[in-house]
MARBA-3410 file (N, C-alpha, C, O; in Angstrom, 1 decimal):
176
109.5,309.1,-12.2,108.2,309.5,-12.7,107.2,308.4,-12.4,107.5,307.2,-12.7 ~ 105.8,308.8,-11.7,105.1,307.8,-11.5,104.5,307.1,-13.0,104.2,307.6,-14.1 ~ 104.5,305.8,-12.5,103.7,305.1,-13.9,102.5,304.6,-14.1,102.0,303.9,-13.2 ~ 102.1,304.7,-14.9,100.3,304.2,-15.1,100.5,302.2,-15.5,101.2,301.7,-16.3 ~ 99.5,301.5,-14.5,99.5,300.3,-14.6,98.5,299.6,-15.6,98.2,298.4,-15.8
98.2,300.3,-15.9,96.2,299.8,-16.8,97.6,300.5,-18.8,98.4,301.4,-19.2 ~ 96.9,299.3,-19.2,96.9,299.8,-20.7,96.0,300.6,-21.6,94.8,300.7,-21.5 ~ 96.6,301.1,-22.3,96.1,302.3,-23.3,94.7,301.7,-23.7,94.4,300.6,-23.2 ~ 93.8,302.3,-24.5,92.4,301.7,-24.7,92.3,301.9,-26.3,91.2,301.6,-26.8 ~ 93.3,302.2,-27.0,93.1,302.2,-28.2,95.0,302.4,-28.7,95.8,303.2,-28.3
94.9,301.1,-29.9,96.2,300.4,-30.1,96.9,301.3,-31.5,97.9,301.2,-32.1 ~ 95.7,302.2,-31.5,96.3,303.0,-32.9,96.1,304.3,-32.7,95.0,304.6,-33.1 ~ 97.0,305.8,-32.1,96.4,306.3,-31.3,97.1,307.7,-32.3,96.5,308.7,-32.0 ~ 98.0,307.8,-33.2,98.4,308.4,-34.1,98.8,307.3,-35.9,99.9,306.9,-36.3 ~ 97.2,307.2,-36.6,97.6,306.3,-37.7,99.0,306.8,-38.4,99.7,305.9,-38.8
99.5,308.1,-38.5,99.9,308.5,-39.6,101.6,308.2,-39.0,102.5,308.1,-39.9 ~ 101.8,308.2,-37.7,103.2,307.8,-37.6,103.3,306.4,-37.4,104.5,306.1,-37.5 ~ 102.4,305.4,-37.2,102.1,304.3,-36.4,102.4,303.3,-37.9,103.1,302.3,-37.9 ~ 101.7,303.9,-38.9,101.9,303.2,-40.2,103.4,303.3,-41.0,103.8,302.6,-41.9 ~ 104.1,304.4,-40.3,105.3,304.8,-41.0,106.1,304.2,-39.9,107.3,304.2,-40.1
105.8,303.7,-39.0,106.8,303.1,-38.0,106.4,301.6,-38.4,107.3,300.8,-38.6 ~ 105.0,301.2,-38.4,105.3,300.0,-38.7,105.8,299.2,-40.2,106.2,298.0,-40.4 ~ 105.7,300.3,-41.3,106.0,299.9,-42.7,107.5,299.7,-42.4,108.0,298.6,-42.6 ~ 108.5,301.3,-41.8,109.8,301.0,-41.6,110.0,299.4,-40.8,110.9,298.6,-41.0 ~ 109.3,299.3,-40.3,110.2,297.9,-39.4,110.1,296.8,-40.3,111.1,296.2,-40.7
108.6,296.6,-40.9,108.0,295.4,-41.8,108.4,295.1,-42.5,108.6,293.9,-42.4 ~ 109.0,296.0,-43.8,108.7,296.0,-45.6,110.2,295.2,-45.2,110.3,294.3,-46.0 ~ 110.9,295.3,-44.8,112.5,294.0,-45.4,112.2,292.6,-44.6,112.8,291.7,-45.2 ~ 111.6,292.2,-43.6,111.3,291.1,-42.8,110.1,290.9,-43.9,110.4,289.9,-44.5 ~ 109.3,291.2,-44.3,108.2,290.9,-45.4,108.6,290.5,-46.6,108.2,289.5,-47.2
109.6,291.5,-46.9,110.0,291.2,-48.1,110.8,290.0,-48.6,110.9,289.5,-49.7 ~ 111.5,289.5,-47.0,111.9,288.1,-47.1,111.4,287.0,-47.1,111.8,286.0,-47.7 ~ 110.0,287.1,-46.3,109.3,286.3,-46.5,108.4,285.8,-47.8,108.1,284.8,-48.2 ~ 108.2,287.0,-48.0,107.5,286.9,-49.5,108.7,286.0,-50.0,108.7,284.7,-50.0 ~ 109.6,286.7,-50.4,110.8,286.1,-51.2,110.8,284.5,-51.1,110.6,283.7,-52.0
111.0,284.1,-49.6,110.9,282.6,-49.4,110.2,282.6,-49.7,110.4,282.6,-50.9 ~ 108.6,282.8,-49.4,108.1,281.4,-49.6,107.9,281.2,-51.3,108.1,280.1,-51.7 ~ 107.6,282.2,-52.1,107.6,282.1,-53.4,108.7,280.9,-54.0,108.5,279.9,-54.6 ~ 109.9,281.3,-53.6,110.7,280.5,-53.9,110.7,279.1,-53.5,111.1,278.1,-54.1 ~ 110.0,278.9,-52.0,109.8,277.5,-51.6,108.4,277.1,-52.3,108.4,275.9,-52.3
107.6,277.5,-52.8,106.3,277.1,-53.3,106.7,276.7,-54.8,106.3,275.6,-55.2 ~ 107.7,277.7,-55.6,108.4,277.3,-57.1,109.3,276.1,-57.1,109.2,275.3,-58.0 ~ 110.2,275.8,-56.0,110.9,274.3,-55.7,109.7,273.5,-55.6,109.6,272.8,-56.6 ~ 108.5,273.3,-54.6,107.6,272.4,-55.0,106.7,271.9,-55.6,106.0,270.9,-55.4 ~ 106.6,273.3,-56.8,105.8,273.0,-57.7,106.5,271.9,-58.6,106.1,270.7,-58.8
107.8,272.5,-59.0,108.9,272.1,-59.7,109.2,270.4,-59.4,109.3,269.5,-60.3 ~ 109.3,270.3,-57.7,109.3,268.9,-57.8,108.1,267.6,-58.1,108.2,266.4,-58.3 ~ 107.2,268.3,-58.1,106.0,267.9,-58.0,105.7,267.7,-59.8,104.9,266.8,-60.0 ~ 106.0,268.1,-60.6,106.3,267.8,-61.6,107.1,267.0,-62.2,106.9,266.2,-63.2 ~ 108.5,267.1,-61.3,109.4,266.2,-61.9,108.8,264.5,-61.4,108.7,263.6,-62.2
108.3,264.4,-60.1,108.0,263.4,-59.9,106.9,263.0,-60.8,106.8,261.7,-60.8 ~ 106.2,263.7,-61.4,104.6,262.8,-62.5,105.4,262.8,-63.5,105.5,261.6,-63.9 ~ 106.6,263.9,-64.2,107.6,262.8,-64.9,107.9,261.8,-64.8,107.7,260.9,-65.7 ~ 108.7,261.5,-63.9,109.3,260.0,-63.2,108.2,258.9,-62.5,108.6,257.9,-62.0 ~ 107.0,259.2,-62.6,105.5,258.6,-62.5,105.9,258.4,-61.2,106.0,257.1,-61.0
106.4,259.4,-59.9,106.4,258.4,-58.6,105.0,259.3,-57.6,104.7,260.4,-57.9 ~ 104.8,259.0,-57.2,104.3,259.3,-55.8,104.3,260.2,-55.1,104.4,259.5,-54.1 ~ 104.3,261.2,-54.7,104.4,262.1,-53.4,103.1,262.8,-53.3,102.6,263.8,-54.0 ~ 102.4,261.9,-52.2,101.5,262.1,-51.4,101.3,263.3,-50.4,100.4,264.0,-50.1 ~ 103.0,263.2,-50.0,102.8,264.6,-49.2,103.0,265.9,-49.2,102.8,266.9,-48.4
103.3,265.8,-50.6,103.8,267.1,-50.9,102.9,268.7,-51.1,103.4,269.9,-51.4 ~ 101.3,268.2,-50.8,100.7,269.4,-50.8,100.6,269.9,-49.4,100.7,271.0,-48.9 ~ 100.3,268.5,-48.7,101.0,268.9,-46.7,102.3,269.7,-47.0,102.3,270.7,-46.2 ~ 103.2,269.7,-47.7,104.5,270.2,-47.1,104.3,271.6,-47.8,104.9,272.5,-47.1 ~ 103.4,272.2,-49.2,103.3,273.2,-49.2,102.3,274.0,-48.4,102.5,275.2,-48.0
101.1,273.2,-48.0,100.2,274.3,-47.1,100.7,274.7,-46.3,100.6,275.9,-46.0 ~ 101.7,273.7,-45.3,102.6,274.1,-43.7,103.5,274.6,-43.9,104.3,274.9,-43.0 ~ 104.0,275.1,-45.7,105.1,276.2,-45.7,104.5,277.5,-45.8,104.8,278.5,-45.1 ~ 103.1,277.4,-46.8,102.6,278.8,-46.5,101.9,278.9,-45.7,100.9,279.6,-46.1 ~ 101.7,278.6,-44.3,100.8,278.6,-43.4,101.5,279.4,-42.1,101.0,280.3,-41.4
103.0,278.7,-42.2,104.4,279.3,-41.7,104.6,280.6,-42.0,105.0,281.4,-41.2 ~ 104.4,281.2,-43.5,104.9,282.0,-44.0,103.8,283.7,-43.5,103.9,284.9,-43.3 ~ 102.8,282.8,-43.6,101.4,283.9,-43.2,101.6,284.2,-41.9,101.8,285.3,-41.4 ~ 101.5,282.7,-41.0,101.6,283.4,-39.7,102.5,284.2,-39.0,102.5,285.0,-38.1 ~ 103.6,283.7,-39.9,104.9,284.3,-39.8,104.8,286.4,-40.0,105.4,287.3,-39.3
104.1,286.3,-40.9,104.0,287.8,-41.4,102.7,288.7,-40.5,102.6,289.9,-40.3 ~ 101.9,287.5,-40.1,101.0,288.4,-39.6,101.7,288.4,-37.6,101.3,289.3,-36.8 ~ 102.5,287.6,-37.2,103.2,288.1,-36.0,104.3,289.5,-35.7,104.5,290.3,-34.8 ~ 104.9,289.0,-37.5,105.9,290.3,-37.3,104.8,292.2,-37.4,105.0,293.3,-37.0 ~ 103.6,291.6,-38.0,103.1,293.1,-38.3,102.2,293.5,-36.9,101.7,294.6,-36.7
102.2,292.4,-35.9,101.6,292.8,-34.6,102.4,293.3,-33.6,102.1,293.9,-32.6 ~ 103.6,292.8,-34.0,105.0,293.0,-33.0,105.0,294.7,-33.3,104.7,295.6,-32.5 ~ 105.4,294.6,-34.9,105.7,295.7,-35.6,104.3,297.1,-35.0,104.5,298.3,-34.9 ~ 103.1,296.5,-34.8,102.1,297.3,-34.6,102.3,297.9,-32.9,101.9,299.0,-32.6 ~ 102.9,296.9,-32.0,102.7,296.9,-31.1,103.9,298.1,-30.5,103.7,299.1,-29.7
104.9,297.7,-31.3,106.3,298.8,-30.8,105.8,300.1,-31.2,105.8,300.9,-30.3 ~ 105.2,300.5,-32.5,104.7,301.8,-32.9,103.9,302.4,-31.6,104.2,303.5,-31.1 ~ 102.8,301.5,-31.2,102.0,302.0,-29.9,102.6,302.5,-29.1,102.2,303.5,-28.5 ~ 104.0,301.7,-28.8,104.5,302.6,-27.8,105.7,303.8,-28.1,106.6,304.2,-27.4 ~ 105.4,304.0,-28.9,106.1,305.5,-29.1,105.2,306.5,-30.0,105.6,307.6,-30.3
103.9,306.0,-30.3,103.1,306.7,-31.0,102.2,306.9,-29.9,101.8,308.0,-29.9 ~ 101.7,306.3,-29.1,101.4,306.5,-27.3,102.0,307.8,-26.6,101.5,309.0,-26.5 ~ 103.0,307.4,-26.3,104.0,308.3,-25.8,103.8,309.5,-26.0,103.4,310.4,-25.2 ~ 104.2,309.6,-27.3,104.2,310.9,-28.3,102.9,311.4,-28.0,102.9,312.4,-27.3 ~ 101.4,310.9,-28.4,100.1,311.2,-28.1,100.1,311.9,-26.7,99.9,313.1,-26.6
100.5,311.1,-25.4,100.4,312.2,-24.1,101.3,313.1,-24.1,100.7,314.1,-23.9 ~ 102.3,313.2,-24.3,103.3,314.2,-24.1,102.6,315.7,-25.0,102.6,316.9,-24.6 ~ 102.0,315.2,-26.1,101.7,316.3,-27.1,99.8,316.7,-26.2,99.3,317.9,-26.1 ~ 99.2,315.4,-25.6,97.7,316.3,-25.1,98.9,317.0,-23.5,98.8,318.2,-23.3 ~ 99.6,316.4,-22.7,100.2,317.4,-21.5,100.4,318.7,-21.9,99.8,319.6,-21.4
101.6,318.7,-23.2,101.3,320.1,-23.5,100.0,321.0,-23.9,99.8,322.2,-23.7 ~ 99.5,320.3,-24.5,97.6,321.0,-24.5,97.0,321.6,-23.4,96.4,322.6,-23.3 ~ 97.4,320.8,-22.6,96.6,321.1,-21.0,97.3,321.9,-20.4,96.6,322.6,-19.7 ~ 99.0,322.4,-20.4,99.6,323.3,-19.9,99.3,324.5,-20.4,98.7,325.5,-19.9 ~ 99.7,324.4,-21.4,99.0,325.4,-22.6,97.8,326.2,-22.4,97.7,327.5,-22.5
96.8,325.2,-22.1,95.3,325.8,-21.6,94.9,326.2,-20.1,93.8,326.5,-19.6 ~ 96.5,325.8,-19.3,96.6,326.8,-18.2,96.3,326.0,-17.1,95.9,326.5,-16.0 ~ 96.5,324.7,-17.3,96.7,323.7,-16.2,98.2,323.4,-15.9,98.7,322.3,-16.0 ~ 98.9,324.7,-15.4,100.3,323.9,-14.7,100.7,323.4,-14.2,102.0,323.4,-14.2 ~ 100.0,322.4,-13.2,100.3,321.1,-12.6,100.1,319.7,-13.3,100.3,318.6,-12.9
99.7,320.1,-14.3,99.5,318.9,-15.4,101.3,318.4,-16.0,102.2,319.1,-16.5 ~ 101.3,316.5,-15.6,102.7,316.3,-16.2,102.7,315.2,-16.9,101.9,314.4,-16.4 ~ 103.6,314.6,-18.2,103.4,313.8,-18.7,103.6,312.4,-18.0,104.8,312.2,-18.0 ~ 103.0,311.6,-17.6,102.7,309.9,-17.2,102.7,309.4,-18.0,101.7,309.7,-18.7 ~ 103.7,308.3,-18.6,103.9,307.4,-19.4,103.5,305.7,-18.4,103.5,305.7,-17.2
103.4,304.8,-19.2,103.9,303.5,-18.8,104.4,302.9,-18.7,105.0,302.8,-19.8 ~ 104.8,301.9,-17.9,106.5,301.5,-17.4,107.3,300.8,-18.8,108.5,300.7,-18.9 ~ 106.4,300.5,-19.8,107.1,299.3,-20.8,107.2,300.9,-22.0,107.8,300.7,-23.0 ~ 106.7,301.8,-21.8,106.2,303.2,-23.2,107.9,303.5,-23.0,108.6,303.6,-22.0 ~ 108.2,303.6,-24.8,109.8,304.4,-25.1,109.2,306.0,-24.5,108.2,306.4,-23.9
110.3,306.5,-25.2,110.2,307.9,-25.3,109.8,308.6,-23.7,109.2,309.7,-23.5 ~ 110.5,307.3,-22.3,110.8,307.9,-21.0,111.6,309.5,-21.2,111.0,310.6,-21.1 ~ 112.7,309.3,-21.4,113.5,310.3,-21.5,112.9,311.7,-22.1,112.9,312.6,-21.2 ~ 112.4,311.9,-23.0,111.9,312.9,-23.7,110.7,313.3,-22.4,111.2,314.1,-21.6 ~ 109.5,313.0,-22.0,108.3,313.0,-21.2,109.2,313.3,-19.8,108.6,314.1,-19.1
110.5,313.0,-19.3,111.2,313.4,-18.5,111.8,315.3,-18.0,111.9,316.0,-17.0 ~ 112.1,315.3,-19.6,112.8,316.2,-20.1,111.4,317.3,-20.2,111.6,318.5,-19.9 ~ 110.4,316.7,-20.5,109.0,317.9,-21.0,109.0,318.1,-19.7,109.3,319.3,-19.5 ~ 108.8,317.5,-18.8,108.0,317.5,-17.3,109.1,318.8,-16.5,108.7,319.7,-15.9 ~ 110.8,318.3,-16.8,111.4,319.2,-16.3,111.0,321.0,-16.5,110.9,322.0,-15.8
110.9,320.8,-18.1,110.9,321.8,-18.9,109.4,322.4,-18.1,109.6,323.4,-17.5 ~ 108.8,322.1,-18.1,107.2,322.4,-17.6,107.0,323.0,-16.1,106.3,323.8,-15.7 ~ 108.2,322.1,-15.3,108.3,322.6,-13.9,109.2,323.9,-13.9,108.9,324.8,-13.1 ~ 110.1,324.0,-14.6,110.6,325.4,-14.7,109.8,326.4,-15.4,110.2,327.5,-15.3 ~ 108.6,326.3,-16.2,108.6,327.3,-16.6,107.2,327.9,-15.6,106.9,329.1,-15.2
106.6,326.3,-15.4,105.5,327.3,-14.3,106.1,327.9,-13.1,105.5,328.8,-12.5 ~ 107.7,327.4,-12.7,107.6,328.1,-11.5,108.8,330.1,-12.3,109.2,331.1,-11.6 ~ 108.9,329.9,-14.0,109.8,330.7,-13.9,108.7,331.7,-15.0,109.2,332.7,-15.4 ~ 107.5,331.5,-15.3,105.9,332.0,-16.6,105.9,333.2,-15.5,106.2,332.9,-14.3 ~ 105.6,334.5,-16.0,104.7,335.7,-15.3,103.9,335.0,-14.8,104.1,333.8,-15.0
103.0,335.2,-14.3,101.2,334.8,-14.3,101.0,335.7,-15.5,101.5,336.8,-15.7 ~ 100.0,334.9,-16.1,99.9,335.5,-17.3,98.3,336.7,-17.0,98.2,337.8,-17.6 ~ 97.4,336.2,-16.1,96.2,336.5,-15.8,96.7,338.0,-14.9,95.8,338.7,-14.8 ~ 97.7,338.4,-14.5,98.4,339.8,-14.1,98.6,340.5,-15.5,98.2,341.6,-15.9 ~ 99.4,339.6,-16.0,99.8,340.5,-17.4,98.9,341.1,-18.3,99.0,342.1,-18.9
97.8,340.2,-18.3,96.4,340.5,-19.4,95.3,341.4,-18.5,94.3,341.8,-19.0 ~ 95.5,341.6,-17.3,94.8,343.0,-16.9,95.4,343.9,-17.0,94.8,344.8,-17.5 ~ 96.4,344.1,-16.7,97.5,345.4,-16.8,97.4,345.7,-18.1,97.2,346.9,-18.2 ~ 97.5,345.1,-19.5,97.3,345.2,-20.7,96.2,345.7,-20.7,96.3,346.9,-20.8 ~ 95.0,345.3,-20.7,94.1,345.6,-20.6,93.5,346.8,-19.4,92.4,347.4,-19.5
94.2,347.0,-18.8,93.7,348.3,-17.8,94.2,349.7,-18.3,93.8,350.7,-17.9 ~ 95.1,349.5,-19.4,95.8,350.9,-19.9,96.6,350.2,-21.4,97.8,350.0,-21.5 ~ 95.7,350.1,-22.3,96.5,349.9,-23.6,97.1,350.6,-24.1,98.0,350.1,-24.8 ~ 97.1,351.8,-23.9,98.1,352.6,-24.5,99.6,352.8,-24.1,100.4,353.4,-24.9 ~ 99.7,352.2,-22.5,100.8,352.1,-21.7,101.2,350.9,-21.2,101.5,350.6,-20.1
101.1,350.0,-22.4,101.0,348.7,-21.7,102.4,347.8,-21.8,102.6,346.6,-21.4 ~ 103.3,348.7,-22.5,104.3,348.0,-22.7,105.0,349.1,-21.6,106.2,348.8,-21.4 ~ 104.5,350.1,-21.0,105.7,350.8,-20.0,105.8,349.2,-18.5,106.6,348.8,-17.7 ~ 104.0,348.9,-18.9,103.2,348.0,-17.3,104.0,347.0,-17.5,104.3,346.4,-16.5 ~ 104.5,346.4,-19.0,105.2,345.1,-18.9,106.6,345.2,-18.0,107.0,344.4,-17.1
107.0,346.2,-18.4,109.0,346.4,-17.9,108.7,346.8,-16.7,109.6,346.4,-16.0 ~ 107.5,347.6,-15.8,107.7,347.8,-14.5,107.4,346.4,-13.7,108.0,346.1,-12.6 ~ 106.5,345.5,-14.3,105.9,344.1,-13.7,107.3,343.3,-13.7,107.8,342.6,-12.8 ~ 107.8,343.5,-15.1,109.1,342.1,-15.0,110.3,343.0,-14.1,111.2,342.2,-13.7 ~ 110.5,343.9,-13.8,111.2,344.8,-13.1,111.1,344.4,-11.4,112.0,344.1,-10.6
109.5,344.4,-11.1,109.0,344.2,-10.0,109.4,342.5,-9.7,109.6,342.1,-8.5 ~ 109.6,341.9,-10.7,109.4,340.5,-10.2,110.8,340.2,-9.1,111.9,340.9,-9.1 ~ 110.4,339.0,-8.1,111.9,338.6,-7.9,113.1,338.1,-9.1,112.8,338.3,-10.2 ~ 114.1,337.7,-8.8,115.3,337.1,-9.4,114.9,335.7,-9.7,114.5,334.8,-8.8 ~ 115.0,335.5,-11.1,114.5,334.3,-11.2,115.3,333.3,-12.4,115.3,333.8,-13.5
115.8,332.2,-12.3,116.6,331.7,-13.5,116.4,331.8,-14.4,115.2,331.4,-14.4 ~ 116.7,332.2,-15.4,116.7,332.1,-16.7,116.7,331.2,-17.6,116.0,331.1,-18.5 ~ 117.8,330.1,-17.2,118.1,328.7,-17.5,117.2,328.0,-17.7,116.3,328.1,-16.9 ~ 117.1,327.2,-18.8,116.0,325.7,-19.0,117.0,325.2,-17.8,118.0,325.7,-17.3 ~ 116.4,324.1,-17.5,117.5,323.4,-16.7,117.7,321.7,-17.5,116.8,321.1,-18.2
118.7,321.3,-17.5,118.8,320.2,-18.6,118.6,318.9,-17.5,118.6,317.8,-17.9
END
C-alpha cells in the first residue's frame, strides 16, 4: 500500500478516543510518579528537619529537591507526549479509514485508505481497501438500479431480479 511521507496537520484528530488512549497508557506510569516523588519530597522534608535538630547544615538539600521534582515533571510531561503521540497514530488511522469510507459511500470507488509508514492499524486499512476493491468490482451500479426503480415503481422489485439475473457470475465471497 502506497504511503504518505508529510505528517498529519493536526495531533488530536479524534479527542474522544485520543484521551481514552492516552489516560489508558498514562494513569499507572503517573501514578508512580506522583507516588515517588511525594514520597521523595516527605524523606526530604523529614531530613531536613532532622538536621535543624541536630543543628547541622545541608545547604543542598533544596537543590536536591527542586532536581527531584523537576525530574518528576519532566518526567510526566514526556510520558503524556509519548502517550499523546501513539494515540495519533491509531486515532489518525482510524480518522482516514472512517473519512475513505465516506467517500466510497458518497460514490467515489476508486477512493482507498493511505496510511503512513510509522500509522498502526496497517492491517485493518489493508483489509478495508480489500474489502472496497471487491465490492466496487462485485456493487450493482447503483445509478441502473435507481432508474429502473424509478421508471416503473410498481414493478420494481420484478426490474431488480431481472437486472441481478442479467448480471454476469460474480463472487460472492469477501475475499480475506
Amino acid at each position: 500500500m502506497p504511503q504518505e511521507p508529510h505528517v498529519r496537520k493536526q495531533l488530536v484528530v479524534n479527542k474522544s478516543m485520543q484521551t481514552s488512549i492516552v489516560l489508558a497508557i498514562s494513569w499507572p506510569a503517573a501514578t508512580c510518579i506522583l507516588l515517588s516523588g511525594l514520597i521523595l519530597v516527605a524523606y526530604c522534608i523529614r531530613m531536613g528537619f532532622e538536621a535543624a535538630e541536630a543543628d547541622l547544615p545541608l545547604p543542598s538539600l533544596p537543590m536536591v529537591i527542586t532536581s527531584a521534582v523537576a525530574f518528576l515533571a519532566l518526567t510526566t510531561v514526556a510520558m503524556l507526549y509519548n502517550a499523546l503521540r501513539f494515540s495519533h497514530r491509531i486515532a489518525g488511522p482510524a480518522h482516514r479509514i472512517q473519512l475513505t469510507l465516506k467517500e466510497f459511500m458518497a460514490g467515489d470507488h476508486e477512493v482507498r485508505a493511505r496510511l503512513r509508514q510509522d500509522d498502526h492499524l496497517q492491517e485493518l486499512a489493508e483489509s478495508v481497501n480489500r474489502f472496497l476493491d471487491w465490492s466496487a468490482k462485485n456493487a450493482l451500479d447503483s445509478t441502473v438500479m435507481v432508474s429502473m426503480v424509478n421508471l416503473d415503481p410498481d414493478h420494481h422489485d420484478d426490474l431488480l431480479v431481472r437486472a441481478r439475473a442479467e448480471e454476469p457470475e460474480r463472487g460472492s465471497r469477501v475475499p480475506t
